[in-house]
C-alpha positions in Angstrom: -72.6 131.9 41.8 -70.1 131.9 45.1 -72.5 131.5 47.8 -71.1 133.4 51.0 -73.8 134.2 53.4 -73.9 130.8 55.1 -74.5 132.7 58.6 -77.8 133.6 57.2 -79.0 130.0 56.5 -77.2 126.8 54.9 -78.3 124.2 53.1 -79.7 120.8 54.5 -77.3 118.3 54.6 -77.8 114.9 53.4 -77.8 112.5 56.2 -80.0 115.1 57.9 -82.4 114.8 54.8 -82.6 111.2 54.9 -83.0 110.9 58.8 -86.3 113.4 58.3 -87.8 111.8 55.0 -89.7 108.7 57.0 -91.4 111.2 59.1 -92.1 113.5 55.7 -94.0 110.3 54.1 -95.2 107.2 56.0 -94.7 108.6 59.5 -96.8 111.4 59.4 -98.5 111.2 62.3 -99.3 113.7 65.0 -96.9 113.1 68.2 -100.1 114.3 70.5 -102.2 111.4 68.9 -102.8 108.3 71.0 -103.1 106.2 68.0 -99.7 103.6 66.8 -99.2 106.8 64.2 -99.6 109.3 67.0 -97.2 106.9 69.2 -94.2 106.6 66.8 -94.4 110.1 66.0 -94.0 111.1 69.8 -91.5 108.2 70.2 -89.2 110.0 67.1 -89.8 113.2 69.5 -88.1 112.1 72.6 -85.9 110.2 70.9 -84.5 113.5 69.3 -84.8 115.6 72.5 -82.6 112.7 74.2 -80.1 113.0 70.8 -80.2 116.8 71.6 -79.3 116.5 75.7 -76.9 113.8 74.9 -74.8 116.5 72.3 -75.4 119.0 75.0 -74.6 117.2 78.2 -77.8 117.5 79.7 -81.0 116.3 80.6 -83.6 115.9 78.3 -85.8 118.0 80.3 -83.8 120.7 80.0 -85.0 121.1 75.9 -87.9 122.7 74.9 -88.2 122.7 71.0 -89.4 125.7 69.0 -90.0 127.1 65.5 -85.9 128.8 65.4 -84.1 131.0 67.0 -86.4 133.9 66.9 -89.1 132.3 69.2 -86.8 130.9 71.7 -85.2 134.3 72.1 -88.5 135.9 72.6 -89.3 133.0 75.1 -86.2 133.7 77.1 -86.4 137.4 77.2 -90.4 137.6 77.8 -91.1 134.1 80.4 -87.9 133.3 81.9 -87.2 134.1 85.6 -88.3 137.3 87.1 -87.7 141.2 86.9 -86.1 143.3 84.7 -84.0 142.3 81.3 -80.6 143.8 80.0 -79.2 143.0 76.8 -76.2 144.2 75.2 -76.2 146.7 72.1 -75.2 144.1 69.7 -77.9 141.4 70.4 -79.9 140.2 67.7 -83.3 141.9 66.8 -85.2 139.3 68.5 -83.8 139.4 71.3 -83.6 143.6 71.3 -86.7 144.0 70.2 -88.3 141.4 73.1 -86.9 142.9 75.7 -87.7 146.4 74.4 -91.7 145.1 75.5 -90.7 144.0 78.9 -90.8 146.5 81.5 -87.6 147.8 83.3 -85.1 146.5 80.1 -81.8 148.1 80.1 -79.3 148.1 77.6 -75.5 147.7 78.0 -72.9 149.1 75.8 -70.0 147.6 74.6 -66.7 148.1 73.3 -65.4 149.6 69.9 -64.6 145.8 68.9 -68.3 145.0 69.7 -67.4 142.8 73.0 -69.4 142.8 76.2 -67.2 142.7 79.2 -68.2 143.3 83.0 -67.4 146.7 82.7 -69.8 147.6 79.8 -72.3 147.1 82.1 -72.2 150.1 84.4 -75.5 151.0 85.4 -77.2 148.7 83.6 -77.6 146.4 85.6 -79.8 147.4 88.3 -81.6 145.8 91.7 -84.4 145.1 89.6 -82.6 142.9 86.6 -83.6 139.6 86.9 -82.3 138.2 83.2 -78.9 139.2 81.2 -78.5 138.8 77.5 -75.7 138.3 75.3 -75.3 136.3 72.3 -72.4 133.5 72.6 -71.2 134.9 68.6 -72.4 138.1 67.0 -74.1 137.4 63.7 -72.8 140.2 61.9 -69.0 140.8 62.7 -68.9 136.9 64.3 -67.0 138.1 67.1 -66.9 135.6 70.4 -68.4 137.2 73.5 -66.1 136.7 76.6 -69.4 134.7 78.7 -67.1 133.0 81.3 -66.0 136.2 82.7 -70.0 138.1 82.3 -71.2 134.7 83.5 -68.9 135.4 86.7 -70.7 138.9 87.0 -74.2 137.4 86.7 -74.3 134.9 89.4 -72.3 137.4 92.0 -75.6 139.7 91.6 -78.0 136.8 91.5 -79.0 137.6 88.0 -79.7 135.0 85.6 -77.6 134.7 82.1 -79.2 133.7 78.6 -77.2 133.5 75.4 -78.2 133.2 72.0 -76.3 130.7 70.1 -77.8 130.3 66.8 -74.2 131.3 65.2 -72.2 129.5 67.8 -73.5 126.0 67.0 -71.4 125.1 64.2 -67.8 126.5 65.9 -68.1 126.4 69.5 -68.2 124.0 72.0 -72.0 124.3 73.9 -70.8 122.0 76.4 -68.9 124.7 77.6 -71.0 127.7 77.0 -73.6 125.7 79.1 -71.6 126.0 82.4 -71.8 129.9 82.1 -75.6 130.2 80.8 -78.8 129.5 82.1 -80.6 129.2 78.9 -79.4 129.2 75.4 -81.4 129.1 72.2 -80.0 127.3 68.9 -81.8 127.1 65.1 -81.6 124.2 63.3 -81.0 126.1 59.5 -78.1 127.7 60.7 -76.2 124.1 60.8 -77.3 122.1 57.8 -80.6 121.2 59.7 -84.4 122.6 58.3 -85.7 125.7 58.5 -88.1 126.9 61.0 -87.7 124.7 64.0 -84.8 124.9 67.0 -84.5 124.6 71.0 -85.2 126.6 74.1 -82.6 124.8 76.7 -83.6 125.9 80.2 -81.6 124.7 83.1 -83.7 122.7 85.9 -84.8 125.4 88.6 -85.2 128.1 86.6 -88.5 129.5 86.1 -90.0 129.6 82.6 -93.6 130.5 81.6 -95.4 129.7 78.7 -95.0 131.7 75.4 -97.5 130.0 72.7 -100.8 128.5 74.3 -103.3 126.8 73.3 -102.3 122.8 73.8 -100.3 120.5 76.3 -97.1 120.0 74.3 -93.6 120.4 75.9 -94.5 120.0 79.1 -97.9 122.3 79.1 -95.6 125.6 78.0 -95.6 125.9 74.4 -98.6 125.0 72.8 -98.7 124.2 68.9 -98.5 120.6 66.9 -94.5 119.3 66.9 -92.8 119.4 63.8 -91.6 115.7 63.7 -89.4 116.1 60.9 -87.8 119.5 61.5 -87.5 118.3 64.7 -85.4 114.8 64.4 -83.4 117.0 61.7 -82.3 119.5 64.3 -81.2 117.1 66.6 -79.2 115.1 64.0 -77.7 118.8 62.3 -77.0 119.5 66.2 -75.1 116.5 66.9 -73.2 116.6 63.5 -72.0 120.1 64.0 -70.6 119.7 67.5 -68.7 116.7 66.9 -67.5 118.5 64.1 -66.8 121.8 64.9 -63.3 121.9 65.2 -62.5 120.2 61.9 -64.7 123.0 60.2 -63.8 125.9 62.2 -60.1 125.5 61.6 -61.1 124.5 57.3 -63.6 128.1 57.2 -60.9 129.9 59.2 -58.4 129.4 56.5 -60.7 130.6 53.7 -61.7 133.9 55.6 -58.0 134.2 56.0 -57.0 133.5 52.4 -60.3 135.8 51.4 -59.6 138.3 53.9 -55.7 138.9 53.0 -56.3 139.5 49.3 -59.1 141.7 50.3 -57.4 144.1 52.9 -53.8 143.7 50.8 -55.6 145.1 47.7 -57.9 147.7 49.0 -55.6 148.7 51.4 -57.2 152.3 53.4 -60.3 151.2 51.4 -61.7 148.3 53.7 -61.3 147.4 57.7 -62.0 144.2 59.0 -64.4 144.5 61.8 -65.0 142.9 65.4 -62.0 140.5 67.4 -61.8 137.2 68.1 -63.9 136.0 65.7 -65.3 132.3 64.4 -63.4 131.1 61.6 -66.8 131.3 59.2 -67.3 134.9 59.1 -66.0 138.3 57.7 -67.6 141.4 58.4 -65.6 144.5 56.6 -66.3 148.1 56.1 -65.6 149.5 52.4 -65.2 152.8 51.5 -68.1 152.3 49.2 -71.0 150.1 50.2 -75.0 149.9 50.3 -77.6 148.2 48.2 -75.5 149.2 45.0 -73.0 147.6 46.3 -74.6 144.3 47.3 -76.1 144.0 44.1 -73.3 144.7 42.2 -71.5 141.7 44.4 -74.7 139.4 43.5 -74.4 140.9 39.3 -70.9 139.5 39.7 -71.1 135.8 41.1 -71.0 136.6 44.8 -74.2 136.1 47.6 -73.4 138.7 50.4 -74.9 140.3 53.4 -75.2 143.8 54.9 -75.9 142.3 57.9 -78.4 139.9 59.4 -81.2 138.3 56.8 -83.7 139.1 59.5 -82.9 142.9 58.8 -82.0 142.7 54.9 -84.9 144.7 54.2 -84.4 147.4 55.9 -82.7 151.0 54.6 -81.5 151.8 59.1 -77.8 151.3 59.5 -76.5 148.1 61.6 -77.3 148.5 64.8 -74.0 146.2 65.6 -72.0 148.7 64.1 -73.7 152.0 65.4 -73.3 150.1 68.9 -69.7 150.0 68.5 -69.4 153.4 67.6 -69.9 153.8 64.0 -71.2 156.6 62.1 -74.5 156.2 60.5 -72.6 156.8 57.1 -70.2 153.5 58.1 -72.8 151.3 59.7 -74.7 151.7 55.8 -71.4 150.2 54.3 -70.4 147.1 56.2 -70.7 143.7 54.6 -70.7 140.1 55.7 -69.1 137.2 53.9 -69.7 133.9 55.8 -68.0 130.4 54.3 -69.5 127.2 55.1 -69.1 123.2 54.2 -69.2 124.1 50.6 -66.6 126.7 50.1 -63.6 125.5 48.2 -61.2 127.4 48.5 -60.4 128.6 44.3 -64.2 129.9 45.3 -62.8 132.2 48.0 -60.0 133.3 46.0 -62.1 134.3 43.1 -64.7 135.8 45.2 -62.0 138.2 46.9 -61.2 138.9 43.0 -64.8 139.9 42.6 -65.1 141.9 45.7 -62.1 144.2 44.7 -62.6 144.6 41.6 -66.4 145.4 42.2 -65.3 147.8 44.7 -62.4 149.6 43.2 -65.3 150.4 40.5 -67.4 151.7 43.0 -65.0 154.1 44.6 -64.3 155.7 40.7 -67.2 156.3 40.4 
């Protein structure tokens, strides 16, 4: 099997493992016990959140840990600063769906590419919007959103700017994208770390209310026992990555490439590549043939694809990433997403553009 839906989760890397196991077994405790088990669980806690501001170039009070990306993009959207929310088309569900329950949301368009630049905006933004969304890197077509230039837009109306930057972890530098945002949120599973546990990072001076009550942790705004372990993971996945990132954009970029040219040169009129400047990881193209048939006759073959997000992979309703950028319902049911990671070689690339034509040239006959 060719595993190529590494922008849906990948797996735990090794030296993450090992740095989590201690706090798996014989440091178990609870970091909100007062107790020596209590203490050197809270102690691995800081020391993480320290790891994480460190990678970032920021203060450690600045992170807030959460169960993934999911609940820091609801946290953002619903309890951070004040007023109305706009988000562009092409946000993930979480964050769409959040500000869909806040009152006064807006929605933005964006161009046939899938970008969001000042001029998408329009009337969007209005005297009432206090918060701006838009993800660093689409999850579906990967395309890079030009946040320098919205960021610029942002501050001249006093608005505030939050990105999502679960897929932007492993290629981009945050360092960077932190100078233009207010708040990001990041996932842990998306970069060799565990499942279920990431990071809210809030700037000091803006306002953030609590999300999850019920206890004192995180500085009395998001209630619930720490995951330890995910937690010490994430920060060691995080650091990994970014001091990585160029080395494995530039190594994934050269598989899409390789994947990519024998796809398009073979299909020809049968297949577009979609969204522009892109991370190296991901492919997102449009067949003349597509669907559930055509997933699972990928997966039949030897190749793990997406249509889209794995948050949505149930569902039968078009992308809304491709409907936003103007598709037809028809097209937005046939795009597919191949995403390479650390364990692509690159025979398994070749072979799995092999596959996809193959598999597709027997669907359009059909």
């Amino acid at each position: 099997m060719i595993y190529l839906d590494y922008a849906a989760t990948t797996p735990l890397d090794g030296e993450v493992f090992e740095a989590m196991l201690p706090y798996l077994k014989e440091d178990f405790g609870n970091a909100d016990s007062l107790h020596a088990y209590g203490r050197k669980a809270a102690y691995a806690v800081e020391s993480a959140r320290e790891r994480v501001a460190r990678t970032l170039g920021i203060s450690p009070s600045e992170v807030y840990f959460t169960s993934g990306g999911t609940e820091a993009d609801n946290w953002a959207v619903r309890r951070m600063g004040e007023g109305g929310v706009c988000v562009s088309g092409v946000e993930h569900r979480a964050v769409l769906d959040a500000a869909a329950a806040v009152h006064g949301s807006t929605v933005c368009s964006v161009t046939p590419e899938g970008l969001v630049t000042p001029d998408c905006f329009g009337g969007a933004l209005t005297p009432q919007t206090g918060l701006v969304c838009v993800m660093a890197v689409n999850n579906e077509t990967g395309s890079i959103q030009p946040l320098k230039e919205i960021s610029a837009l942002c501050k001249s109306r006093g608005v505030l700017l939050f990105s999502d930057c679960v897929q932007a972890a492993g290629e981009c530098n945050l360092k960077e994208i932190l100078t233009y945002c207010d708040a990001i949120a990041l996932s842990a599973h998306k970069i060799y770390g565990p499942k279920g546990v990431g990071a809210l990072i809030v700037k000091k001076g803006v306002k953030l209310r609590p999300l999850l009550t019920g206890g004192e942790q995180e500085r009395r705004l998001r209630g619930g026992t720490l995951n330890v372990a995910g937690i010490v993971g994430f920060a060691h996945a995080l650091e990994k990555a970014q001091r990585e990132r160029e080395e494995f954009s530039a190594r994934v970029r050269a598989l899409r490439d390789t994947f990519e040219k024998e796809v398009l040169s073979a299909l020809g009129g049968g297949v577009k590549a979609d969204g522009c400047n892109r991370v190296g990881g991901i492919s997102h193209l449009t067949f003349g043939c597509g669907g559930d048939a055509f997933l699972s006759a990928l997966d039949l073959a030897g190749v793990a694809a997406a249509a889209g997000a794995a948050c949505s992979a149930h569902s039968q309703t078009p992308s809304h990433v491709l409907l936003a950028m103007g598709r037809s319902r028809e097209e937005a049911l046939r795009g597919v997403r191949f995403s390479f990671g650390r364990g692509t070689q690159e025979g398994e690339a070749q072979e799995a553009a092999r596959i996809v034509v193959s598999c597709a040239k027997k669907r359009l006959l059909r």
